[in-house]
C-alpha positions in Angstrom: 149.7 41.9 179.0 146.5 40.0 177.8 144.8 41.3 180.7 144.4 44.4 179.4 142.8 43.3 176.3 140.0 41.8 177.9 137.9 44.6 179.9 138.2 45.7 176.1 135.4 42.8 175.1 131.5 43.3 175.1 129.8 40.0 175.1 127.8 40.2 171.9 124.8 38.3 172.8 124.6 36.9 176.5 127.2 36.3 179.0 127.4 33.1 177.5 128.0 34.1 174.1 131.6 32.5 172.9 131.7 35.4 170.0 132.3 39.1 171.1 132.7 42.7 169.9 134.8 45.0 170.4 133.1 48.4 169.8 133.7 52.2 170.9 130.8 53.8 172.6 129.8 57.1 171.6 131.0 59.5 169.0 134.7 57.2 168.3 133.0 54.8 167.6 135.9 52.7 165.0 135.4 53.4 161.4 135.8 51.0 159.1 138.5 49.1 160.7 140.2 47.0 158.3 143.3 45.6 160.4 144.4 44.2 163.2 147.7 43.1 165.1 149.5 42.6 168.5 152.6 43.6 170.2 154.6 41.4 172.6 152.6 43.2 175.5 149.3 41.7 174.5 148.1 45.4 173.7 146.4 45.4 169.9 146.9 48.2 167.1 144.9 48.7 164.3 144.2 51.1 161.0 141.1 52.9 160.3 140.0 53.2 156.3 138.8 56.4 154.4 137.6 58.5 156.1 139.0 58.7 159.3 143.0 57.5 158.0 144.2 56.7 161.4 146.4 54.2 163.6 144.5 52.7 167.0 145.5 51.3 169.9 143.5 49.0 172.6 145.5 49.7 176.1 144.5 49.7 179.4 140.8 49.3 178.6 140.8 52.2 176.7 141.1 53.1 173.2 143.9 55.1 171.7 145.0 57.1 168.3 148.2 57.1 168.5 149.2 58.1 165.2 147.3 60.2 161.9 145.0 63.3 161.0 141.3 62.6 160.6 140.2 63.3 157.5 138.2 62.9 154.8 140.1 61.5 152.1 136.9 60.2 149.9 135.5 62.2 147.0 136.0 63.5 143.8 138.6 66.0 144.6 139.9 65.6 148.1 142.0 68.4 149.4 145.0 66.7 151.5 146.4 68.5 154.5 149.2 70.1 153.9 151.8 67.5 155.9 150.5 64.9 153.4 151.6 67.1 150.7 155.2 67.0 150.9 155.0 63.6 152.7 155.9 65.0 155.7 155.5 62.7 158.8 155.5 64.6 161.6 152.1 65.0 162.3 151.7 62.2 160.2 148.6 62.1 157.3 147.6 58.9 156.5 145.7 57.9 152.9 143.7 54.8 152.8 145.9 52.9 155.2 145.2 48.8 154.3 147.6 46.6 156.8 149.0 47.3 159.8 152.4 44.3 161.3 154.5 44.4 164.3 158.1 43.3 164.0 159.6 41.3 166.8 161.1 44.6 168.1 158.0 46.4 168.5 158.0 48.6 165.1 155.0 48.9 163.8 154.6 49.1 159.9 152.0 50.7 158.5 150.8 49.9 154.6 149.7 53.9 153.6 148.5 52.5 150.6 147.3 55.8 148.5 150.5 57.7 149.1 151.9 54.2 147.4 154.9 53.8 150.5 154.7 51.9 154.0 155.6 53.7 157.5 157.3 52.7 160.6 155.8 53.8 163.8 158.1 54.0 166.8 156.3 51.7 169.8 157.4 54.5 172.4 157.1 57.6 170.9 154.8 56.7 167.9 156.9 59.1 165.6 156.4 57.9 161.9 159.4 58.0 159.6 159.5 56.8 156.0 160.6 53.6 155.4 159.7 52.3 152.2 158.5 54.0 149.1 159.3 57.2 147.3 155.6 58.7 147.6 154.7 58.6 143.9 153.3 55.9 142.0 155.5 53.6 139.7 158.0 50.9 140.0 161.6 50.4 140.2 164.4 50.2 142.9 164.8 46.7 142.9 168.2 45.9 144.7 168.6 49.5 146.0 167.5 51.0 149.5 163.8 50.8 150.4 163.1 54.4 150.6 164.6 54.9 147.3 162.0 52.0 145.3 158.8 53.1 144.2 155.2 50.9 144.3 152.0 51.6 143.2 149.4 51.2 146.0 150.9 49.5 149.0 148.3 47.1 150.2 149.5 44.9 152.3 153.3 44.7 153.8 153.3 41.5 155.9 156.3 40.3 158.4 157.9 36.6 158.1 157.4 34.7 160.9 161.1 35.2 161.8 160.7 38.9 161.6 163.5 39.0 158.7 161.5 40.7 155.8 158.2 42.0 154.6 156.4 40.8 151.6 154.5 43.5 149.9 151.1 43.5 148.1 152.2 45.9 144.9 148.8 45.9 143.5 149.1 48.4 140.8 152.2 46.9 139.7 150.9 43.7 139.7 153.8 42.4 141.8 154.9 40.8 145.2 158.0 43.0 146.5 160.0 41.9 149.4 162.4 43.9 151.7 165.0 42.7 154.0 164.5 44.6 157.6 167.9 44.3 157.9 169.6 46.0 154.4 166.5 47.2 153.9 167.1 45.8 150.3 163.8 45.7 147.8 163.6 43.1 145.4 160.6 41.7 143.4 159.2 37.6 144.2 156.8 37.8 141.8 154.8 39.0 138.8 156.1 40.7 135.4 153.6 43.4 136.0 151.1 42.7 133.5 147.6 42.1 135.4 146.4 37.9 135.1 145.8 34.7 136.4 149.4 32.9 136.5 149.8 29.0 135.5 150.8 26.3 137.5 154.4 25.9 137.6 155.3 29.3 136.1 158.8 31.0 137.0 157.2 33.6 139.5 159.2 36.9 137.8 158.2 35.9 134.5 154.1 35.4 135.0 150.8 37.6 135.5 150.0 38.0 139.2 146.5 40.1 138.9 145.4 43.1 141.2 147.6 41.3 144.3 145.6 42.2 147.3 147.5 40.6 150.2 150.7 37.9 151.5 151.0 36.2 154.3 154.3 33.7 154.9 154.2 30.5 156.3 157.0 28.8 158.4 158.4 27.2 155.5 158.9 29.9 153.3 156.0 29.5 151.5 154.6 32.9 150.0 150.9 33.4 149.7 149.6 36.0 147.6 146.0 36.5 147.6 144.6 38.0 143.9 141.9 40.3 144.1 140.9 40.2 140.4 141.7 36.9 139.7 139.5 35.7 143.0 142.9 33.1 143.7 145.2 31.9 145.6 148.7 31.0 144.5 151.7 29.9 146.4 155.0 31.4 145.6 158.0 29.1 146.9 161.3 28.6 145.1 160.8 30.8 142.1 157.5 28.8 141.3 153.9 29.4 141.3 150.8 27.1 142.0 147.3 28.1 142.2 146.2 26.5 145.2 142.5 28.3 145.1 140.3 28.4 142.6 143.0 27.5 139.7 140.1 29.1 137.1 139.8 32.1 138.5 136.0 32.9 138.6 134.3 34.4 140.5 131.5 33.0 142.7 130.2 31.8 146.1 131.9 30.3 148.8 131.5 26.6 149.1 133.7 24.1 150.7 135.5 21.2 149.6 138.3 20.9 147.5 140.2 24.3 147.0 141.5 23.7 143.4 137.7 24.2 142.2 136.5 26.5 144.6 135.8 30.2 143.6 135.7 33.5 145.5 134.4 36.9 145.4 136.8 39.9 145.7 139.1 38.3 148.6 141.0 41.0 150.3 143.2 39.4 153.1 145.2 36.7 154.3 146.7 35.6 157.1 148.4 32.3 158.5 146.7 30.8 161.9 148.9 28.6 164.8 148.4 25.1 162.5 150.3 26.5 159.2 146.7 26.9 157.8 145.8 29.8 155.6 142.9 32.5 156.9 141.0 34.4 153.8 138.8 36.7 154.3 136.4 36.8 151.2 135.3 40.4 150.9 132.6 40.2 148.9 131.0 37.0 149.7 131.3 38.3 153.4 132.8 35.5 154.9 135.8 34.0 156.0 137.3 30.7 154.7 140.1 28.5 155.8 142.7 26.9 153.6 144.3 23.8 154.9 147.7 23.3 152.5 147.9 19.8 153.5 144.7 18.8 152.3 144.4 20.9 149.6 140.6 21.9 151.0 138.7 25.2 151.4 136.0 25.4 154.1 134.3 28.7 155.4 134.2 29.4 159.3 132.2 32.6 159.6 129.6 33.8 156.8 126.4 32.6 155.0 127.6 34.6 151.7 125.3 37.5 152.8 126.1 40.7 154.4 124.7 41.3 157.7 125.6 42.3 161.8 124.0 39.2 163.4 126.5 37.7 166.0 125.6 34.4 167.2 126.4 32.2 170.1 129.2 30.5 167.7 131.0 31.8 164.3 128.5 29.3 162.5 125.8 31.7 163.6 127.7 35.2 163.3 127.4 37.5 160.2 130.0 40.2 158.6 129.8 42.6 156.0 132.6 43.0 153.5 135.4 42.1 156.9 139.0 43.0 155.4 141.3 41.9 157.9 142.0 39.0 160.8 144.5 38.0 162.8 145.0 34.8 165.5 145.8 36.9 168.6 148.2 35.9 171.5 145.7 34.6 173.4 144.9 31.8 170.6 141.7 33.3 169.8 140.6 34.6 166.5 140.1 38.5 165.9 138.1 39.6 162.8 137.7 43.8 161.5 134.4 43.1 160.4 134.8 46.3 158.2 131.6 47.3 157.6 129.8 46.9 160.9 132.6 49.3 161.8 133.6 46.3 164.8 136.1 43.9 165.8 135.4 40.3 166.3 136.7 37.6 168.5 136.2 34.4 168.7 137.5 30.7 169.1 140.2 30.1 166.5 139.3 27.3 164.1 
């Protein structure tokens, strides 16, 4: 239930304070938290980044890692443990984990992005099976079984709002892949794997889709893939493509107004809120910025462009540094990993 989420939130300023944090005191502190999402229950889940490569859980008022081995994955030669090695999931060894969903069941996928495959986490026993990717880098399997296709860095794997499929982020292959939960099915929506900014009204399997970082679907169908490289946004519905941010690609600071000639700064996630608008969260400008596809504008709601750990009264007054993740939780309010403040925000959705 939501109730349990809430002795979970420190008031951040005052007692008045409309943003707040959600922190671990002592030595768990959450590292590098980069996302965030909720089961039916209320209860939230989230992935840690390098170096602590495992899968949390808020319950009860009490903080929970239900799933992965801490360890140090950074370096020049890391030394895996040996489950990693041959893949093997039971304990399961985690490698740069980016995204974390929750199907309408209650599975929980997990995007295990160096080890190039995504996970599914039972919700009652939190055993982790394979269910997409071969383990090594590369491409192919399109219209065969998931476990049987190959990708190359798993970023993101995002749910439909139905629950029917999961878009993929295949960054290194320069690709959005998409899998039907039910066959299990892989096919490709977009990108011809050569790294790019694509063109407005190019057939989506036949254009560059640069260093795609993240998807999120909205009700209608309509794909969003966020590019990393190409600091855009571009729409994928009905075999086309549109650039609906920042249609030159440059990078630059975040300023508001009309999206088509905004720019952006390393974005790294995306998500859809309750009103069909789209939530980015731009890394490297350390901010997050709404897209409202109906007006065709860009506006940011949290983030003056500079990295800091202020948290204000409002989002207008709150700081981040380099967030990679956000979701609208089930209580209507907004919930930010504000990455490297190693914290969780929540606030008012916009």
């Amino acid at each position: 239930m939501l109730s349990r989420l809430l002795p979970l939130l420190a008031c951040a300023a005052s007692a008045f304070a409309a943003i707040e944090v959600v922190k671990v005191p002592g030595a768990e502190d959450l590292h590098e938290p980069f996302s965030i999402a909720f089961d039916a229950q209320g209860d939230a889940y989230g992935v840690e980044f390098q170096p602590a490569n495992r899968v949390f859980k808020w319950h009860g008022g009490k903080l929970e890692y239900i799933s992965g081995v801490k360890w140090n994955s950074m370096g020049k030669a890391p030394k895996l443990p040996a489950p990693a090695k041959l893949l093997d999931l039971a304990p399961a060894v985690y490698n740069g984990m980016h995204d974390i969903s929750i199907a309408p069941d209650g599975a929980i996928y997990l995007a295990d992005s160096f080890q190039h495959r995504i996970v599914r986490l039972d919700p009652q026993t939190h055993v982790a099976t394979l269910f997409a990717g071969t383990g090594k880098a590369g491409f192919g399997g399109d219209g065969g079984p998931a476990e049987q296709a190959q990708f190359n860095i798993t970023m993101c794997g995002t749910l439909s709002p139905d629950g029917a499929f999961m878009t993929i982020a295949d960054i290194g292959n320069h690709r959005v892949r998409r899998i039907d939960l039910k066959t299990r099915v892989v096919t490709t929506l977009a990108g011809n794997g050569k790294r790019g900014l694509p063109k407005d009204g190019d057939d989506a399997l036949n254009a560059p889709m640069g260093d795609v970082r993240a998807t999120c679907v909205a009700k209608d169908g309509t794909v969003y893939a966020l590019l990393r490289g190409g600091n855009a946004l571009v729409a994928v519905k009905d075999g086309k493509l549109n650039v609906v941010v920042n249609k030159a690609g440059k990078k630059g600071p975040a300023t508001d107004g009309p999206a088509a000639g905004a720019t952006m700064n390393g974005p790294k996630y995306v998500t859809m809120d309750a009103k069909g608008n789209v939530l980015i969260l731009d890394t490297e400008n350390h901010c997050l910025r709404l897209f409202d596809p109906l007006k065709q504008t860009i506006r940011t709601i949290i983030g003056n462009g500079k990295k800091g750990s202020a948290v204000g009264a409002d989002w207008a007054g709150t700081q981040l540094n380099r967030p990679h993740g956000a979701r609208i939780g089930p209580d209507g309010r907004l919930y930010v990993t504000d990455t490297e403040n190693n914290r969780i925000l929540v606030g008012p959705a916009p």
